[in-house]
BADREN-703904 format. One line per field, with one value per residue: residue number from 1; residue in one letter; x negated, y negated, z of N, C-alpha, C, O in turn. Coordinates in nm, 2 decimals, padded with zeros to 4 digits. Layout:
seq = (NUM, ...)
type = (A, ...)
n.c1 = (X, ...)
n.c2 = (Y, ...)
n.c3 = (Z, ...)
ca.c1 = (X, ...)
ca.c2 = (Y, ...)
ca.c3 = (Z, ...)
c.c1 = (X, ...)
c.c2 = (Y, ...)
c.c3 = (Z, ...)
o.c1 = (X, ...)
o.c2 = (Y, ...)
o.c3 = (Z, ...)
// end
This chain:
seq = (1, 2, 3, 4, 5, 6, 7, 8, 9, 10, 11, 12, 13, 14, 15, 16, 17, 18, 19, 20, 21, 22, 23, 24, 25, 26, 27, 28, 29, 30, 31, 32, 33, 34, 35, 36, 37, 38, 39, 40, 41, 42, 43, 44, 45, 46, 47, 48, 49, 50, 51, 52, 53, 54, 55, 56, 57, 58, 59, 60, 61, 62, 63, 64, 65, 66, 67, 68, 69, 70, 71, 72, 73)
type = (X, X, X, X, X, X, X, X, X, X, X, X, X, X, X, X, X, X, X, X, X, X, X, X, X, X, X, X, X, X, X, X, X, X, X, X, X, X, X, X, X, X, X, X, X, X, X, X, X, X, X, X, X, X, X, X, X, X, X, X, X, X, X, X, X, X, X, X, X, X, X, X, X)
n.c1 = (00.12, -00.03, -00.30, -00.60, -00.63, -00.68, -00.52, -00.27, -00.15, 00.11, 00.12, 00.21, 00.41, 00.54, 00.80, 00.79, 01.04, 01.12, 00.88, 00.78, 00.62, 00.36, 00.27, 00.09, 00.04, -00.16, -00.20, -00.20, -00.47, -00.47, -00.23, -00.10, -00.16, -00.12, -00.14, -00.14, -00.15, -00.31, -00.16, -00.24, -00.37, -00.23, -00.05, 00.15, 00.39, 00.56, 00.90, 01.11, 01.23, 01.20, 01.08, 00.85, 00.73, 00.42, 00.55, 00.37, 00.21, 00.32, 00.34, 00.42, 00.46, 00.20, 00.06, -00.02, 00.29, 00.36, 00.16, 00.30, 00.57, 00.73, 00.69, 00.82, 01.02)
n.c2 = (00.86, 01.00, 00.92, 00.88, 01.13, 01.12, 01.14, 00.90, 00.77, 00.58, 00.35, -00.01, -00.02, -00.15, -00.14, -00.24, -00.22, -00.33, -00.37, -00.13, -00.06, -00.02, -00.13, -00.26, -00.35, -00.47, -00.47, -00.69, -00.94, -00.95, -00.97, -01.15, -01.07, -00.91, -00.64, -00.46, -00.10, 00.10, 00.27, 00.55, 00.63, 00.76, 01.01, 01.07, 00.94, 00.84, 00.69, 00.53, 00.81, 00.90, 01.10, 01.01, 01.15, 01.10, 01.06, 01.09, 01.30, 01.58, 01.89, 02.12, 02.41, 02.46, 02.29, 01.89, 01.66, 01.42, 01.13, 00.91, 00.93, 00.77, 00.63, 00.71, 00.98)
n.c3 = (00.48, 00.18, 00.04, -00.21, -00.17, 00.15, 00.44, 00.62, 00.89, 01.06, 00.95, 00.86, 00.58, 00.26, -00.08, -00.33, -00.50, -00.73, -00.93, -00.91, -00.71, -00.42, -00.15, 00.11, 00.46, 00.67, 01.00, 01.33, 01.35, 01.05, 00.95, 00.78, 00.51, 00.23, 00.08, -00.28, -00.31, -00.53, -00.79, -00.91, -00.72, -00.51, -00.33, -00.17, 00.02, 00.30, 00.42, 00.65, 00.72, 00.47, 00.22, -00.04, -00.34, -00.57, -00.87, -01.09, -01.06, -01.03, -01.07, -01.34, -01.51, -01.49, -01.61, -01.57, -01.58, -01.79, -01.80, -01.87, -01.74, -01.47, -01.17, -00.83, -00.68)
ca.c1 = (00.09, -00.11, -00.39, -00.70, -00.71, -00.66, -00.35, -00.28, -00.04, 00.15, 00.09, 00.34, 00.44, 00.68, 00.75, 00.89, 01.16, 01.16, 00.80, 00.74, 00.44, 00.34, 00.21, 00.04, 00.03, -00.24, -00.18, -00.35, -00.55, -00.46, -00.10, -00.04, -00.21, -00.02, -00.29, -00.11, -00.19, -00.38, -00.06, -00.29, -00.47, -00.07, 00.01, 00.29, 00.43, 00.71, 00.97, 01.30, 01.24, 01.18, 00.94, 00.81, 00.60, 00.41, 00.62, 00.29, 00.09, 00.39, 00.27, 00.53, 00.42, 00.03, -00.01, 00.05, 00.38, 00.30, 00.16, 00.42, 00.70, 00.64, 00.79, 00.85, 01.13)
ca.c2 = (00.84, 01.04, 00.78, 00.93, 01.23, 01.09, 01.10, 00.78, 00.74, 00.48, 00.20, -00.05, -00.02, -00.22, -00.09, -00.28, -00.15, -00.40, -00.35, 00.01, -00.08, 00.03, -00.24, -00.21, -00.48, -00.48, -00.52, -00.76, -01.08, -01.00, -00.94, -01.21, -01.05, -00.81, -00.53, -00.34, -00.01, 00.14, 00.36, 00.66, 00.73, 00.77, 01.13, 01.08, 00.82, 00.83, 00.57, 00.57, 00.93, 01.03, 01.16, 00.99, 01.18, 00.99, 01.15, 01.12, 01.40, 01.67, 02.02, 02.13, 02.52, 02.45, 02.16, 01.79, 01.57, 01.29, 00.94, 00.80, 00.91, 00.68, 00.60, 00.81, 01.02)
ca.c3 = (00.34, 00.15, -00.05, -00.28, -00.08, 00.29, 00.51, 00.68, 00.93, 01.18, 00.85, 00.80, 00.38, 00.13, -00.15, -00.45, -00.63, -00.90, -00.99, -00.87, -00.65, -00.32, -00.07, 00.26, 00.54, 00.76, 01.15, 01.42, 01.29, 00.90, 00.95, 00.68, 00.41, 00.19, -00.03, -00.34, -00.30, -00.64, -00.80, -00.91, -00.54, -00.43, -00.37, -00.14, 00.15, 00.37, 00.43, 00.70, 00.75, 00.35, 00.18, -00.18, -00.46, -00.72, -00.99, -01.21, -01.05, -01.01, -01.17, -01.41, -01.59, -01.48, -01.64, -01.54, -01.64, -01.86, -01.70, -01.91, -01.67, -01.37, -01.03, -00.71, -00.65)
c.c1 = (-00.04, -00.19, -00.52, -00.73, -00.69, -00.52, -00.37, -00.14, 00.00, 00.12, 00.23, 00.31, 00.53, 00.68, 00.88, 00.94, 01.16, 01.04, 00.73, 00.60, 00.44, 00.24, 00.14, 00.01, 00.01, -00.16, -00.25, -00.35, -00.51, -00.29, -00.05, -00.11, -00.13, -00.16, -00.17, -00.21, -00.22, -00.29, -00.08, -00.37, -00.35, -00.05, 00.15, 00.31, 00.59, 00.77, 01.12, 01.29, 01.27, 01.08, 00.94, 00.76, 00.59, 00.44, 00.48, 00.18, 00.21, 00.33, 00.39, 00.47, 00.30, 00.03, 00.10, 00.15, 00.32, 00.29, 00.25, 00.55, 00.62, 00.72, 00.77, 01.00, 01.10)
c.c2 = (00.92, 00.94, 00.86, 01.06, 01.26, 01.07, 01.04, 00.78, 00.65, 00.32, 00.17, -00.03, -00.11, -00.17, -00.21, -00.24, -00.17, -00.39, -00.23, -00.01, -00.06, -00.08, -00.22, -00.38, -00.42, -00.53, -00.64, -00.93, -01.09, -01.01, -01.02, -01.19, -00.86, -00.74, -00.47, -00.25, 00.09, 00.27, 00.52, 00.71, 00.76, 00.95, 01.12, 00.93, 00.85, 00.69, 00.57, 00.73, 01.03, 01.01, 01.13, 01.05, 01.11, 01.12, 01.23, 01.24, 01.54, 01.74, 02.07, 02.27, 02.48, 02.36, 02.00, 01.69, 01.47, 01.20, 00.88, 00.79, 00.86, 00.67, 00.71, 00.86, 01.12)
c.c3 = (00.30, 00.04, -00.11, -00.17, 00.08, 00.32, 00.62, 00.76, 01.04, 01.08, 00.83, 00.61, 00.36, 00.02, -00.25, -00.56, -00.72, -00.97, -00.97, -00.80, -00.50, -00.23, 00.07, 00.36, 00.68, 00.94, 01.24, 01.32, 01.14, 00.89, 00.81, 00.52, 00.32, 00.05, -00.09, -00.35, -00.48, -00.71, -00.81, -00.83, -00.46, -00.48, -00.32, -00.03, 00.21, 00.41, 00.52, 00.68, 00.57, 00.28, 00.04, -00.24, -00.55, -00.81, -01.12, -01.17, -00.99, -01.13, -01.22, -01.54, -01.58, -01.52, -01.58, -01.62, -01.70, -01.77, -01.74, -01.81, -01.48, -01.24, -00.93, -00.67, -00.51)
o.c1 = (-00.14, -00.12, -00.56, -00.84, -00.67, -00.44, -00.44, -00.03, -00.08, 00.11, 00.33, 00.21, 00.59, 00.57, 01.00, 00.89, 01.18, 01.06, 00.62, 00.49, 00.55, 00.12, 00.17, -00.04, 00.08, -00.09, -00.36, -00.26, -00.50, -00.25, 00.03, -00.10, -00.12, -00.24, -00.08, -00.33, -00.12, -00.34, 00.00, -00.43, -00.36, -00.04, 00.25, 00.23, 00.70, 00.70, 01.22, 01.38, 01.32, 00.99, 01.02, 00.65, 00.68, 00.39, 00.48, 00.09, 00.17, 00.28, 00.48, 00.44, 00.26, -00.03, 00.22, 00.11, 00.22, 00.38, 00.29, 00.62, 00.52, 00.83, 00.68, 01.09, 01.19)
o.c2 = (00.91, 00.89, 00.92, 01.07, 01.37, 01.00, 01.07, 00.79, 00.64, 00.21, 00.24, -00.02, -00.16, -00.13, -00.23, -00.23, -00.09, -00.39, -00.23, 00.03, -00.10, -00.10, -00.11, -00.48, -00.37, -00.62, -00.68, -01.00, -01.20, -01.07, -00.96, -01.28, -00.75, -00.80, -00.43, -00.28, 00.13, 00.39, 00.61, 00.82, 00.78, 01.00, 01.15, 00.83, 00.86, 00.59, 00.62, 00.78, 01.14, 00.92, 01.20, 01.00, 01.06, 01.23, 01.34, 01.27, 01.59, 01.70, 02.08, 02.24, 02.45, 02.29, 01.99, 01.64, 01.43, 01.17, 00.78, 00.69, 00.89, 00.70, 00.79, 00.78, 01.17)
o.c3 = (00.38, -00.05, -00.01, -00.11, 00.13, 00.26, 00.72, 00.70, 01.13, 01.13, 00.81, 00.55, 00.46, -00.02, -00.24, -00.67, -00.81, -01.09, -01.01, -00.84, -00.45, -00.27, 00.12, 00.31, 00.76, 00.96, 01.20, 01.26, 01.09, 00.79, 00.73, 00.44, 00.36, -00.02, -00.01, -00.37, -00.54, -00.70, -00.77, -00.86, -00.34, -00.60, -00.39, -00.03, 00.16, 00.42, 00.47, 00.60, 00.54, 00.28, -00.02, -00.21, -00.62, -00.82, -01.18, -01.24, -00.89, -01.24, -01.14, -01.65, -01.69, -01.43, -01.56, -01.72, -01.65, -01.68, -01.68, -01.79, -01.41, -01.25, -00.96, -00.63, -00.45)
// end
Protein backbone atom coordinates (compact mmCIF):
# COMPACT_ATOMS: atom_id res chain seq x y z
CA UNK A 1 0.00 0.00 0.00
CA UNK A 2 1.02 3.14 -0.93
CA UNK A 3 -0.27 5.78 2.17
CA UNK A 4 0.77 9.83 2.06
CA UNK A 5 3.81 9.04 0.29
CA UNK A 6 5.12 5.71 2.06
CA UNK A 7 4.93 2.13 0.79
CA UNK A 8 3.74 -0.23 3.36
CA UNK A 9 3.82 -3.72 3.02
CA UNK A 10 2.92 -7.39 4.63
CA UNK A 11 -0.45 -5.20 6.33
CA UNK A 12 -3.49 -6.89 6.76
CA UNK A 13 -6.50 -4.42 4.87
CA UNK A 14 -10.47 -4.59 4.54
CA UNK A 15 -11.84 -2.68 2.43
CA UNK A 16 -15.60 -1.82 2.35
CA UNK A 17 -17.35 -1.93 -0.70
CA UNK A 18 -20.52 -0.43 0.59
CA UNK A 19 -18.92 2.58 2.04
CA UNK A 20 -15.79 2.88 -0.15
CA UNK A 21 -13.26 3.01 2.76
CA UNK A 22 -10.08 1.42 3.24
CA UNK A 23 -9.43 -0.12 6.77
CA UNK A 24 -6.23 -1.35 8.33
CA UNK A 25 -6.01 -3.92 11.20
CA UNK A 26 -3.17 -3.84 13.33
CA UNK A 27 -1.32 -7.22 14.31
CA UNK A 28 -0.10 -8.57 17.75
CA UNK A 29 -1.67 -7.02 21.11
CA UNK A 30 -4.21 -4.60 18.99
CA UNK A 31 -5.35 -7.08 16.62
CA UNK A 32 -8.94 -6.11 17.77
CA UNK A 33 -8.85 -2.68 16.70
CA UNK A 34 -9.81 -1.74 13.21
CA UNK A 35 -8.21 2.16 12.02
CA UNK A 36 -10.06 3.70 8.68
CA UNK A 37 -7.41 4.61 6.67
CA UNK A 38 -7.68 8.68 5.62
CA UNK A 39 -9.08 8.28 1.69
CA UNK A 40 -6.94 11.18 0.35
CA UNK A 41 -3.23 9.86 1.73
CA UNK A 42 -4.35 6.52 -0.52
CA UNK A 43 -2.41 6.38 -3.66
CA UNK A 44 -2.67 2.74 -4.23
CA UNK A 45 -3.09 -0.82 -2.26
CA UNK A 46 -3.08 -4.24 -3.28
CA UNK A 47 -5.63 -6.89 -2.56
CA UNK A 48 -5.67 -11.05 -3.73
CA UNK A 49 -2.90 -10.21 -6.12
CA UNK A 50 -4.58 -6.68 -7.55
CA UNK A 51 -3.58 -3.58 -7.72
CA UNK A 52 -6.14 -0.52 -6.53
CA UNK A 53 -5.74 3.32 -7.64
CA UNK A 54 -7.46 6.03 -5.71
CA UNK A 55 -9.37 7.06 -8.86
CA UNK A 56 -9.14 10.74 -7.32
CA UNK A 57 -5.52 11.38 -7.94
CA UNK A 58 -5.28 9.81 -11.70
CA UNK A 59 -3.65 12.45 -14.17
CA UNK A 60 -5.84 12.87 -17.13
CA UNK A 61 -4.21 15.75 -20.09
CA UNK A 62 -1.85 17.24 -16.98
CA UNK A 63 -4.32 18.04 -14.96
CA UNK A 64 -6.18 16.13 -12.10
CA UNK A 65 -9.74 14.30 -12.46
CA UNK A 66 -12.34 15.78 -10.37
CA UNK A 67 -12.58 14.81 -6.43
CA UNK A 68 -16.14 14.31 -7.31
CA UNK A 69 -15.41 10.99 -9.12
CA UNK A 70 -14.49 8.71 -6.21
CA UNK A 71 -13.64 5.00 -5.51
CA UNK A 72 -10.78 2.75 -6.75
CA UNK A 73 -10.64 0.96 -9.82
Amino acid sequence: MFYDGQYFMNIELKYDILYDKLIYKPMGNKSFLNIELIKNKIDSFSFQNHRFINAGLIEENKGLVSRTFGGYF
